[in-house]
Rosetta silent file (secondary structure, phi, psi, omega in degrees, C-alpha in Angstrom):
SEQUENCE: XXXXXXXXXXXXXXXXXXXXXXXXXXXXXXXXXXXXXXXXXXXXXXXXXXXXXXXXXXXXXXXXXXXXXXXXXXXXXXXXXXXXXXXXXXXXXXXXXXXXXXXXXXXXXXXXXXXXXXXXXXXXXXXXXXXXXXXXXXXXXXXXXXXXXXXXXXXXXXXXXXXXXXXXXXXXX
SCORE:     score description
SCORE:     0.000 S_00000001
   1 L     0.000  148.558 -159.877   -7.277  -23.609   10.202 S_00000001
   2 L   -81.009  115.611  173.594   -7.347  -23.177    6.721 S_00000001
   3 L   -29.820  131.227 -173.862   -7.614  -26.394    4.438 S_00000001
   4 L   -85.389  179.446  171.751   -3.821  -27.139    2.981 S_00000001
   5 L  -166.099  133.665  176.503   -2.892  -27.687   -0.743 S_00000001
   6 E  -108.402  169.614 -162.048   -0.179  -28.851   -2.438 S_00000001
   7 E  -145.449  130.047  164.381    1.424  -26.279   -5.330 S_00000001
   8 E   -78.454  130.829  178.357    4.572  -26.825   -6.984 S_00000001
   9 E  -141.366   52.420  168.018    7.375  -24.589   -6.772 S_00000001
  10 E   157.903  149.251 -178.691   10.983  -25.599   -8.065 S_00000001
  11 E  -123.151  137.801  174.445   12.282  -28.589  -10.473 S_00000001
  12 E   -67.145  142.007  129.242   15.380  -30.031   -8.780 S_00000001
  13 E   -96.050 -114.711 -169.895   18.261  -29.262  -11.265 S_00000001
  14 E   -95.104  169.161  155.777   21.957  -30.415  -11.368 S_00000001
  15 E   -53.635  154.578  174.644   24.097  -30.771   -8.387 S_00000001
  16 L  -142.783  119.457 -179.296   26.154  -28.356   -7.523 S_00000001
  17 L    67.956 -155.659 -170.780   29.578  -28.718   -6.051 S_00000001
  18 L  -115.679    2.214  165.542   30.742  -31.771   -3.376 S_00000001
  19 L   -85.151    7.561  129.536   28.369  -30.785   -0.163 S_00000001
  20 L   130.316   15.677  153.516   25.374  -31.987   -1.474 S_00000001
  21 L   -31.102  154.608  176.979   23.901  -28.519   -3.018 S_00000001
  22 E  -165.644  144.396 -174.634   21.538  -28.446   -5.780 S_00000001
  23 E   -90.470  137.168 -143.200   20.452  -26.077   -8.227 S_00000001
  24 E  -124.781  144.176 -170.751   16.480  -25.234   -7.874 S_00000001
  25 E  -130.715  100.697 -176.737   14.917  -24.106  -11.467 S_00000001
  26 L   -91.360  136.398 -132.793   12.366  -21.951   -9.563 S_00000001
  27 L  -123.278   28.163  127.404    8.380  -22.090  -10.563 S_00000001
  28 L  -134.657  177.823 -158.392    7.297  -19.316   -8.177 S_00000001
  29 L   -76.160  -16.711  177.679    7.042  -16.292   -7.691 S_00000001
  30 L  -149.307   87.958 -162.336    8.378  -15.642   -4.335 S_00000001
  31 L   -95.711   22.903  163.856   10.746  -18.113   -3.949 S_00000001
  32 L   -80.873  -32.207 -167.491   12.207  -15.964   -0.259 S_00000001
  33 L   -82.854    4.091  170.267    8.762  -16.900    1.020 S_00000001
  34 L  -121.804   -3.868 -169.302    8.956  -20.988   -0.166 S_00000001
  35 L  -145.016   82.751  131.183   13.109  -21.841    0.014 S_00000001
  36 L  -123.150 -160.696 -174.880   14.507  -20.640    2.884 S_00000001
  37 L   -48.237  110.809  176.402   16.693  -22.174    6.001 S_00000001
  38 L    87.623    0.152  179.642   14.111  -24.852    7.591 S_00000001
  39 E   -57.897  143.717 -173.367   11.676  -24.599    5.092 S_00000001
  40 E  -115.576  119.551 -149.188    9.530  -27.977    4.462 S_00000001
  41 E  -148.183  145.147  169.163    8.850  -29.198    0.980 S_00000001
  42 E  -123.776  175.355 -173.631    8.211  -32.682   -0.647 S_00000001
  43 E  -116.280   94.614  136.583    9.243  -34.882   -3.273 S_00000001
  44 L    79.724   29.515  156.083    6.502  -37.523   -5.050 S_00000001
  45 L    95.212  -25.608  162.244    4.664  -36.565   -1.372 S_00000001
  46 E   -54.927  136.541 -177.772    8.167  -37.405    0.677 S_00000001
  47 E   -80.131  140.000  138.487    9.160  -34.447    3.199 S_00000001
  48 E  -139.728  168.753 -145.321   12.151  -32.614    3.018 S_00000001
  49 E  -124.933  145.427 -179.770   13.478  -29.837    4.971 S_00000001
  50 E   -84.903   99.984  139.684   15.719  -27.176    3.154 S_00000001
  51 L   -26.345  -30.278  137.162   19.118  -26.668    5.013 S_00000001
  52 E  -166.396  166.543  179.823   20.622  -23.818    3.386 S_00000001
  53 E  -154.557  150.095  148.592   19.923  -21.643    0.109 S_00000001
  54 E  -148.423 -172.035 -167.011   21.693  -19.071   -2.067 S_00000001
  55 E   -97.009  153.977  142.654   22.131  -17.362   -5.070 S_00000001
  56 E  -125.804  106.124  167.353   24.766  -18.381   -7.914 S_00000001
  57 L    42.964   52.995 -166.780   24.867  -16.402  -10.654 S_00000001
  58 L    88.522  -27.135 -164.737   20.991  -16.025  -10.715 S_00000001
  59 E  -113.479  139.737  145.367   20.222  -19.280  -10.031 S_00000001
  60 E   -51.688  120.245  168.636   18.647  -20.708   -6.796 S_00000001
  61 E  -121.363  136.017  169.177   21.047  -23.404   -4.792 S_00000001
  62 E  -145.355  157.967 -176.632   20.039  -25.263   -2.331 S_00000001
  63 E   -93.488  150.636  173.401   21.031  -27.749    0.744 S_00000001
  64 L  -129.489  159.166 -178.360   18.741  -30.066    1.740 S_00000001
  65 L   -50.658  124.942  171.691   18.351  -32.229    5.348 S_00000001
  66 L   115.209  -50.777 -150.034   19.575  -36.047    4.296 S_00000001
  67 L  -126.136   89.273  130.497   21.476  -35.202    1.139 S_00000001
  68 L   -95.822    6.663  130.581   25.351  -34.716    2.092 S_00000001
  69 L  -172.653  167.989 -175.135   26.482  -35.104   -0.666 S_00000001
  70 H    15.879  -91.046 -154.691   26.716  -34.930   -5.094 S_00000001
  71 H   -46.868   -9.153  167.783   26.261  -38.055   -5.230 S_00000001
  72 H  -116.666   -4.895  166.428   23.153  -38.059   -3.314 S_00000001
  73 H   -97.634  -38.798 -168.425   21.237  -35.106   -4.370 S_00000001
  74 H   -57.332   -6.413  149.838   21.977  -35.908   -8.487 S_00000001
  75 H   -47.430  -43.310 -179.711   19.431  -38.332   -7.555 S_00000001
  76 H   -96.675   22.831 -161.928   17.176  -36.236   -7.238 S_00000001
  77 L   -58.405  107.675 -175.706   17.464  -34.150  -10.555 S_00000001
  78 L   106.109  -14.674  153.853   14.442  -33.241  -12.339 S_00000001
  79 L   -20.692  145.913 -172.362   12.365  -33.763   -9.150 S_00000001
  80 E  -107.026  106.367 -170.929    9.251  -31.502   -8.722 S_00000001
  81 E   -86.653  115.735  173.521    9.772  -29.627   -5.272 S_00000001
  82 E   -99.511 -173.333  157.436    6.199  -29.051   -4.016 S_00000001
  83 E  -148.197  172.551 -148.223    5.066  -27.081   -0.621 S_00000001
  84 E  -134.676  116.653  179.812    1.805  -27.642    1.204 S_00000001
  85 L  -143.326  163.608 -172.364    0.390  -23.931    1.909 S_00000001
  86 L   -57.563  144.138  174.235   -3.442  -22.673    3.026 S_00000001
  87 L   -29.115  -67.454  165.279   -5.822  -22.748    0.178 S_00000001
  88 L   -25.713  -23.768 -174.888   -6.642  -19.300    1.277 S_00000001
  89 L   -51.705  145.143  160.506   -3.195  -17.995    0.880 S_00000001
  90 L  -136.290  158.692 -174.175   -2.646  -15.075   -1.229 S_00000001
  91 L   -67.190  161.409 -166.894    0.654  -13.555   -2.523 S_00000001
  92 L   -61.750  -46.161  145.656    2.418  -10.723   -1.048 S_00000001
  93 L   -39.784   75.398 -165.101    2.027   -8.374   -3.204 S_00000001
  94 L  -105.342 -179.142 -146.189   -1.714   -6.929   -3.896 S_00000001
  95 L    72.807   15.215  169.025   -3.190   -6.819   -7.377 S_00000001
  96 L  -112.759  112.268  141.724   -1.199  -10.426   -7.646 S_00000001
  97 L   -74.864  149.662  159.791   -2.724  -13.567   -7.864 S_00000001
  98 L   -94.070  175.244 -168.236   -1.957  -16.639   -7.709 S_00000001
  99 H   -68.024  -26.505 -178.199   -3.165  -19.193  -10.796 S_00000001
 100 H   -62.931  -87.652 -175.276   -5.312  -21.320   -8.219 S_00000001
 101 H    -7.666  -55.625 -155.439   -7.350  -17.894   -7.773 S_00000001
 102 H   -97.178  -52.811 -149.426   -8.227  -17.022  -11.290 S_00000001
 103 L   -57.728  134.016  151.331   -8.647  -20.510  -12.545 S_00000001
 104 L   105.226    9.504  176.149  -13.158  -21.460  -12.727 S_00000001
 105 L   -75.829  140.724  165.122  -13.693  -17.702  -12.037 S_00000001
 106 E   -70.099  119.638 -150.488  -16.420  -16.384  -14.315 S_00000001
 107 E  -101.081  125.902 -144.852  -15.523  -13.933  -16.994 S_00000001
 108 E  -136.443  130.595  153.595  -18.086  -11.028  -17.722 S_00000001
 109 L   -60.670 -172.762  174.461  -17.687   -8.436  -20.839 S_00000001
 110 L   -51.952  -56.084  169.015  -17.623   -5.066  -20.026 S_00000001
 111 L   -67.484  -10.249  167.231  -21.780   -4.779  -19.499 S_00000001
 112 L   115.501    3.205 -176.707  -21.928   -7.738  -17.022 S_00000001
 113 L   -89.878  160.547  156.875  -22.878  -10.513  -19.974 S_00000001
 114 E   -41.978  123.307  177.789  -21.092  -14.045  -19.569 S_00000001
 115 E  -110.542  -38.750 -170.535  -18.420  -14.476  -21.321 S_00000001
 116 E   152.507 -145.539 -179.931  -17.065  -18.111  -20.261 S_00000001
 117 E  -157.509  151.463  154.295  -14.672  -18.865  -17.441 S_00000001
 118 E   -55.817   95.188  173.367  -10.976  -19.202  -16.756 S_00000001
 119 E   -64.863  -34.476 -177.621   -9.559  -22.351  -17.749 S_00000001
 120 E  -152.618 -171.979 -172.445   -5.764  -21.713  -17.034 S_00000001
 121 E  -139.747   67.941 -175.691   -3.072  -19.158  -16.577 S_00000001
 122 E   -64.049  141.639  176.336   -0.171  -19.831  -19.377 S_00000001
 123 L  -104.078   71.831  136.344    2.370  -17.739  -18.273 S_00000001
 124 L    37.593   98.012  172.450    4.362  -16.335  -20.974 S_00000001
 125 L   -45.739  -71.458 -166.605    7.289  -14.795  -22.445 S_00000001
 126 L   -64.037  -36.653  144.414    5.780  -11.221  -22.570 S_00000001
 127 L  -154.751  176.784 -123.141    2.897  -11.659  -20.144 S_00000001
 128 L  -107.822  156.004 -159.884    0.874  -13.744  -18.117 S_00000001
 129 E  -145.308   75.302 -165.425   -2.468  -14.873  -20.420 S_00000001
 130 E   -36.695  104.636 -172.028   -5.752  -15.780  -19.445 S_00000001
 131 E   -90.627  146.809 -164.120   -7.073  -18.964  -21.525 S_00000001
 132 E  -137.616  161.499  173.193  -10.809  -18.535  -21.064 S_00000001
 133 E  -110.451   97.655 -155.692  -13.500  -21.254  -22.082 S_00000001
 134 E   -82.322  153.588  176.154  -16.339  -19.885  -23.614 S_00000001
 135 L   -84.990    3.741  153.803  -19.830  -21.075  -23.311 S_00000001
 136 L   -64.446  -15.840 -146.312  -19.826  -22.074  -26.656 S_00000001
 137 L   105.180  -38.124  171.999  -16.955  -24.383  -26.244 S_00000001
 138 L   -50.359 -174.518  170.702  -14.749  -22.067  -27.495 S_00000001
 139 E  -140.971  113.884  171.900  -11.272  -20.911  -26.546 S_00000001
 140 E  -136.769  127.734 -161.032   -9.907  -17.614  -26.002 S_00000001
 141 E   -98.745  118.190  179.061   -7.013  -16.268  -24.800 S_00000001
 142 L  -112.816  115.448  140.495   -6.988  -12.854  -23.141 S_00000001
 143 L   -39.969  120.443  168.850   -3.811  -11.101  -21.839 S_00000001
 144 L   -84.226   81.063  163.910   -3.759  -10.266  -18.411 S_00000001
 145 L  -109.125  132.500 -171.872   -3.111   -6.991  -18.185 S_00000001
 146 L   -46.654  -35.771  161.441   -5.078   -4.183  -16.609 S_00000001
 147 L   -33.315  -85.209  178.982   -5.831   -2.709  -20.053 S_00000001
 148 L   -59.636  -34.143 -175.742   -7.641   -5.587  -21.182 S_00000001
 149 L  -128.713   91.927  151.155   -9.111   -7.210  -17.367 S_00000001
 150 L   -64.496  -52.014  173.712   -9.607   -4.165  -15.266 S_00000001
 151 E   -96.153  120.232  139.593  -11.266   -6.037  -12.366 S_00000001
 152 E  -114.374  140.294  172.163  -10.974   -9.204  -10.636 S_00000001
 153 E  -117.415  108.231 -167.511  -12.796   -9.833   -8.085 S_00000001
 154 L   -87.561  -21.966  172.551  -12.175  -13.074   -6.240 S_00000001
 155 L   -53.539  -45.587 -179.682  -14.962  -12.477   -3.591 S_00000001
 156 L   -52.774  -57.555 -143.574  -17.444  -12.096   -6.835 S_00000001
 157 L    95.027    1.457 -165.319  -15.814  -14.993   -8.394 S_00000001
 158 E  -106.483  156.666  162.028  -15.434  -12.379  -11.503 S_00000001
 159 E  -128.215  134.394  167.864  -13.029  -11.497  -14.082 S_00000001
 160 E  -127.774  149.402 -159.161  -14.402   -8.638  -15.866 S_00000001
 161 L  -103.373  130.597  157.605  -13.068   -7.864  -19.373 S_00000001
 162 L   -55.325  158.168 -165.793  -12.440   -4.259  -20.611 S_00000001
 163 L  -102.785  104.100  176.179  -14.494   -2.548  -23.690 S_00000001
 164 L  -145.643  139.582 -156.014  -12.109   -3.137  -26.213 S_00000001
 165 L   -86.965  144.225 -171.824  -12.717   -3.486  -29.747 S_00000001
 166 L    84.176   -8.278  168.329  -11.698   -6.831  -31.620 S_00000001
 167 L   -57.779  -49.988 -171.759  -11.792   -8.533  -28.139 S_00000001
 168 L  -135.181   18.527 -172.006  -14.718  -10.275  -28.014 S_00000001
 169 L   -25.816  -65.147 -156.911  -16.276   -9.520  -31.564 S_00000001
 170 L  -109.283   36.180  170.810  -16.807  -12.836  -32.747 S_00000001
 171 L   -97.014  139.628 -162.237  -18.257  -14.451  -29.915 S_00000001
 172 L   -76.749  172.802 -171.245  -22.320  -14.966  -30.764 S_00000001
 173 L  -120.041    0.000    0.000  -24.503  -13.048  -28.293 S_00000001
């Protein structure tokens, strides 16, 4: 069995209504496959088990095991809802990663030289944005879009960068 990890995915937000509901301000991407009916999630490393979820006007609500009512979930408001899933996991979806993936992978220009490595994943109004660490020290920020990163390879360990001019100019060779 596959080593576990934990990865956050919803900040508690206000209560909602007098059965102990709570509105979830949700931090992934496929929040059918981390908040449904029996689902198991902690708090600060405490378990809790989800009870029911639905939609309101966009927004994830949810019940949780424990918490029957207002007055006992606005406790937990601003809480970081985490879930414990295999390292290994990958999203549903392919040509999707998750941020765990891409982060320490080594970043290659278009000919195969070193470019630096993926420090983080900011995600973005417009799109999601590779911050890359250079082996200078530097810092550079690539969008991740197929335009710009045609390949990842996670077997590799690679991100390889598209031949695109003004990209990588003024990095020294």
């Amino acid at each position: 069995m596959s080593e576990l990890i934990e990865v956050t995915v919803g900040r508690l937000g206000r209560a909602h209504g007098i059965k102990g509901d709570i509105a979830v301000d949700v931090l992934t991407d496929e929040p059918g496959r981390r908040f449904h009916e029996g689902a198991e999630l902690f708090i600060d490393g405490r378990r809790i088990e989800v009870s029911r979820v639905r939609w309101n006007r966009g927004r994830l609500v949810v019940g949780l095991v424990g918490y029957p009512d207002r007055t006992a979930v606005e406790a937990l408001t601003g809480a970081l809802l985490t879930a414990r899933v295999p390292a290994d996991e990958s999203p549903s979806e392919p040509e999707e990663y998750f941020d765990r993936q891409l982060v320490g992978l080594l970043v290659l220009d278009h000919v195969g030289r070193e470019v630096g490595r993926v420090e983080d994943v900011l995600h973005l109004p417009a799109q999601d944005v590779l911050q890359i660490a250079t082996a200078s020290g530097e810092e550079r920020l690539v969008p991740f879009v197929a335009a710009l990163v045609p390949e990842v390879d996670l077997a590799a360990g690679v991100v390889r960068l598209a031949d695109v001019g003004g990209l990588l100019e003024d990095i020294d060779e």
